[in-house]
C-alpha positions in Angstrom: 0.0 0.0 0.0 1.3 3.7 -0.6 1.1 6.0 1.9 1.0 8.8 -0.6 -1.1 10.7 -2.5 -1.6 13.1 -5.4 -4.5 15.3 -4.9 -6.0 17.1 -7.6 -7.6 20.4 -6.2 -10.4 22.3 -7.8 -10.1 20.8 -11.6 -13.8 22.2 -12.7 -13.6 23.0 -16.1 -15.8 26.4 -15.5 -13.2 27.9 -13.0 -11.2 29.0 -16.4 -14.3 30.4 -17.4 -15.4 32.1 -14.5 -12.2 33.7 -13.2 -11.9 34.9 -17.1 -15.6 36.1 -17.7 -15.2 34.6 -21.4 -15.8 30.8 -22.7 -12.8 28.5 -22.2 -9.9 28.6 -24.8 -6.8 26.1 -25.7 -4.8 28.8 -23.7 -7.3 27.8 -20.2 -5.4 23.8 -20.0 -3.6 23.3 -17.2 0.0 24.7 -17.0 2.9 21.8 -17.5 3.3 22.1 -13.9 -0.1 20.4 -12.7 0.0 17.9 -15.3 3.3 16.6 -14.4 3.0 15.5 -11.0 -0.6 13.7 -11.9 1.4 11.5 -15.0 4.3 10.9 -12.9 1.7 9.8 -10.1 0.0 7.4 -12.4 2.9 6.0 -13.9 4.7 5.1 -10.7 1.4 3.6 -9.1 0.8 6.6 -6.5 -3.0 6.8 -6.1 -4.7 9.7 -7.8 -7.8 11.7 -6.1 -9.7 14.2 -7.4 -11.5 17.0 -5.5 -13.8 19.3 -7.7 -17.0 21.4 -6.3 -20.7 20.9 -6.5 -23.8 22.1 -4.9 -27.6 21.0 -4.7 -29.5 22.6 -7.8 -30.6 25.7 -6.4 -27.5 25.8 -3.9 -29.3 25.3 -0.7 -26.1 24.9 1.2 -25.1 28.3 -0.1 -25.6 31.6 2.3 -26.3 34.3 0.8 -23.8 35.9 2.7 -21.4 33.7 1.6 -18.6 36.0 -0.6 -17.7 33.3 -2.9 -20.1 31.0 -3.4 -23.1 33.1 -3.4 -21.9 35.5 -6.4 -21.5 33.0 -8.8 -24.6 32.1 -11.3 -27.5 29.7 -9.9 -26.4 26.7 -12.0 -22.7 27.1 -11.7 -21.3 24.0 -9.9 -24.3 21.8 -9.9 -24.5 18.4 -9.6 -25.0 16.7 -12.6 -24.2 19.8 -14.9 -21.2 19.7 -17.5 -19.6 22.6 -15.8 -18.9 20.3 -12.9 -16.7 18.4 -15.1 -12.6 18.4 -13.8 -10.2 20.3 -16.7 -9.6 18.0 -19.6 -5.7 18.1 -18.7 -6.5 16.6 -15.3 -9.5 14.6 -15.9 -10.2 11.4 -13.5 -9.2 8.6 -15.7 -11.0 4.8 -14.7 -10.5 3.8 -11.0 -9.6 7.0 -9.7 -11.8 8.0 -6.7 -13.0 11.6 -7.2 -14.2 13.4 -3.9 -16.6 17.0 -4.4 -17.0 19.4 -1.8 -19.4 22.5 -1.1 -16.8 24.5 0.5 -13.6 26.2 0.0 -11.0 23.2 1.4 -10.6 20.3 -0.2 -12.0 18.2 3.2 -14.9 20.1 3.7 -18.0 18.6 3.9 -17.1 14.8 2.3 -15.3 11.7 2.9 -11.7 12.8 1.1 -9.9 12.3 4.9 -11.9 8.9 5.0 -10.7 7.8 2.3 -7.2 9.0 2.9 -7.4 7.0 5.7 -8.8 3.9 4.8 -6.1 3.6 1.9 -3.2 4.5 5.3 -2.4 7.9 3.2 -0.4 10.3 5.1 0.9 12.1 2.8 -0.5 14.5 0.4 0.7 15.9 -2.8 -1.4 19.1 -3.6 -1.9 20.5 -7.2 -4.4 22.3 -8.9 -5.8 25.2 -11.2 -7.3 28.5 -9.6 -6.4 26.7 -6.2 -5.8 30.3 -3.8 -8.0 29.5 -1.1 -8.3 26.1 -1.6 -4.7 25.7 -1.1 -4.6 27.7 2.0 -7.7 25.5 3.4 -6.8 21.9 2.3 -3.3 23.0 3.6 -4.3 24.2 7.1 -7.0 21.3 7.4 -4.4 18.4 6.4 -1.8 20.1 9.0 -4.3 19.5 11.4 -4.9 16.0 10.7 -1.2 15.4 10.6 -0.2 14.5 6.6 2.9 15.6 5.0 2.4 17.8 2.6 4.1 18.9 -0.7 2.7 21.5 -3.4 3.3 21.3 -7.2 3.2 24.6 -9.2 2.9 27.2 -6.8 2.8 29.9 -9.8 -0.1 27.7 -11.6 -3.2 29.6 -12.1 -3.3 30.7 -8.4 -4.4 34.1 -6.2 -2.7 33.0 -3.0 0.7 33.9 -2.7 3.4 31.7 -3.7 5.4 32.6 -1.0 2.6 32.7 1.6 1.6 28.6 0.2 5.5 28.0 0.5 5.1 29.1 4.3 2.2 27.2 4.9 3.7 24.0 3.5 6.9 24.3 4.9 5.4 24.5 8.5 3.1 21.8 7.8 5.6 19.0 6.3 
């Protein structure tokens, strides 16, 4: 059994989309970055897991108060919807668990530490487009728990800090 992990964070295909205001383009894959720790997972056996977003249809779980979440378009991140879909760079391939959440982190609100668990994962390799806060999250969460962590492409597509993730991983591994 392997006790690590690559963890695919946020992969929706609409993020690109979204954060851009414009339909997705050739230039919206995934930077070389992301997809090189996923390929050199699955070529060396190291379990892949996907975490992506999705919310009721109507987003119930939603506040309206909520600064993220609640700004975004009533069908954005539905279940079921295409837009739900991981980025076609990154996409789950067959036997790969995939995990959604409703929240910003990566454990929030589903069975990703479960599973972690269950397969004895301990530690977690992070990667991921438009990942700022869910970096921070699944980083601060995951300390807590006690994995190792390590983050791939700190410059890929994300609005935290490089330096600030760099911190938060270095304190946590």
């Amino acid at each position: 059994m392997n006790d690590t992990a690559d963890i695919t964070l946020s992969q929706a295909s609409v993020l690109a989309r979204l954060s851009r205001s414009r339909p997705a383009t050739a230039s919206d894959l995934a930077a070389p970055e992301d997809v090189r720790p996923v390929t050199a997972a699955r070529e060396t056996g190291i379990p892949v897991i996907h975490v992506g977003i999705a919310f009721r249809p109507g987003r119930p779980e939603v506040h309206p108060r909520n600064k993220v979440f609640a700004a975004l378009p009533k069908d954005a991140f539905a279940h079921g919807v295409p837009s739900v879909g991981f980025h076609p760079a990154l996409a789950p391939e067959p036997g790969e668990v995939t995990v959604f959440k409703n929240r910003i982190g990566a454990f929030a609100e589903n069975d990703l530490e479960r599973i972690l668990t269950a397969g004895d994962v301990d530690h977690l390799v992070l990667a991921g487009i438009a990942t700022g806060g869910v970096v921070l999250s699944t980083v601060c969460r995951a300390a807590d728990l006690d994995h190792r962590l390590t983050r791939i492409g700190a410059r890929s597509h994300t609005t935290w800090s490089p330096a600030g993730c760099e911190a938060a991983v270095s304190a946590a591994g």
